[in-house]
C-alpha positions in Angstrom: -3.4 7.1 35.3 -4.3 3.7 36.4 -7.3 2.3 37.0 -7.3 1.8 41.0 -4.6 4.6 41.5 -4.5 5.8 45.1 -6.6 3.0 46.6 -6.3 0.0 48.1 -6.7 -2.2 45.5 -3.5 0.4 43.4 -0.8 -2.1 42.3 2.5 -0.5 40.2 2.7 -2.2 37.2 5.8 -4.7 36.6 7.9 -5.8 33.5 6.3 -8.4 31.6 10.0 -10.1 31.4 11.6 -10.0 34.9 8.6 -9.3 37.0 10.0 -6.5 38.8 8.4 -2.7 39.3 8.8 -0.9 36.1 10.8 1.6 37.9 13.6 -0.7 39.2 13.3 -3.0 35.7 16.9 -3.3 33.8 15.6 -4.5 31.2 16.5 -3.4 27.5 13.7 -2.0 25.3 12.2 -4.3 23.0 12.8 -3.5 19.6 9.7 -1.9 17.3 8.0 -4.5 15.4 8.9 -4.3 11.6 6.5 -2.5 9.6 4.1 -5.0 7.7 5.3 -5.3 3.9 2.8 -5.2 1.3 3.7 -7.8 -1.7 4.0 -6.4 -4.7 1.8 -8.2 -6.7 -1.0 -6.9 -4.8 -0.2 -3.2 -5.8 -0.8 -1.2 -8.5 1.5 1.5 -9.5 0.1 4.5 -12.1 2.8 6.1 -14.0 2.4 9.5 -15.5 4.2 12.1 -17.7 4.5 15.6 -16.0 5.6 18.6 -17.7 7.5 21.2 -15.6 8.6 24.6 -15.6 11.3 25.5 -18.7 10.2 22.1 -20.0 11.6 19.6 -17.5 9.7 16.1 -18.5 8.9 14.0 -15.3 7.7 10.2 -14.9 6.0 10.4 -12.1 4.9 7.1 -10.1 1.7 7.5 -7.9 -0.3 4.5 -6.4 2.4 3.0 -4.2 1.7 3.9 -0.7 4.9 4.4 1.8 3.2 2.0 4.6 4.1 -1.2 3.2 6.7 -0.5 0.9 10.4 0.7 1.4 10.1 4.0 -1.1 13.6 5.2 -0.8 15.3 1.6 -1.8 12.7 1.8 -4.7 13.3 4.6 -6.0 17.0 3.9 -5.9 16.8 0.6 -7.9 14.9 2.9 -10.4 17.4 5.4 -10.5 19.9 2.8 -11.1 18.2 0.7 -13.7 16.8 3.4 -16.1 20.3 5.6 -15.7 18.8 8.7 -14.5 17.8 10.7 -11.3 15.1 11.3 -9.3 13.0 11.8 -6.2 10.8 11.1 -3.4 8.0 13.7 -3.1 4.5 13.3 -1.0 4.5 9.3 -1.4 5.4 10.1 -5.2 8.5 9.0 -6.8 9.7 11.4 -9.9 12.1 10.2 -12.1 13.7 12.7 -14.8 12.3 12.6 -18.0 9.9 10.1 -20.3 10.6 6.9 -18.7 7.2 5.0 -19.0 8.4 2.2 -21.1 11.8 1.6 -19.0 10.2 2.4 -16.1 7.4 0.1 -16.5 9.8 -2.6 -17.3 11.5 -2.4 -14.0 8.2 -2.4 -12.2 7.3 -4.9 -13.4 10.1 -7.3 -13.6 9.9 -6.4 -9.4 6.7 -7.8 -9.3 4.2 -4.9 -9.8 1.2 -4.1 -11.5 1.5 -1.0 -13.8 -1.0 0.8 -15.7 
């Protein structure tokens, strides 16, 4: 609802770009602004060893949150780098089996901090 609707002083709103009513505007959306990426260096990613049912190992990568960073294309370069597979769960990536060294390696050759 705006402010003065139904009085006197009501005016419709108008595009910002062609200065018509919003209802008669052809305009095309704007795009979304791109999400705000977080450099690297400034993050810290904590790498784990998880043992699983029938003893599965995981590496498991915590720390990295998925505001800021592009998860998926992570965890793909990882995939692809240490030889193995993998996953994206709860802002966690999960790689299969003891990967800290390689892992690590990667990570930080990208630009992050590991501990």
């Amino acid at each position: 609802m705006r402010l003065f609707a139904g009085t006197q002083w009501d005016q419709p709103p108008k595009c910002d770009r062609c200065g018509k009513l919003v209802e008669e505007c052809q305009c095309e959306p704007l795009p979304p602004p791109p999400a705000p990426q977080i450099p690297p260096a400034e993050q810290t990613a904590r790498l784990t060893v998880e043992k699983r049912r029938k003893g599965k190992v995981v590496t498991l990568i915590r720390g990295l949150p998925s505001v800021g960073n592009d998860l998926p294309t992570l965890l793909t370069r990882l995939k692809s780098e240490c030889g193995v597979g993998g996953t994206l769960r709860d802002d966690e990536l999960e790689l299969q089996g003891d990967l800290r060294e390689r892992a690590s390696a990667v990570l930080t050759k990208i630009g992050y901090r590991v501990k």
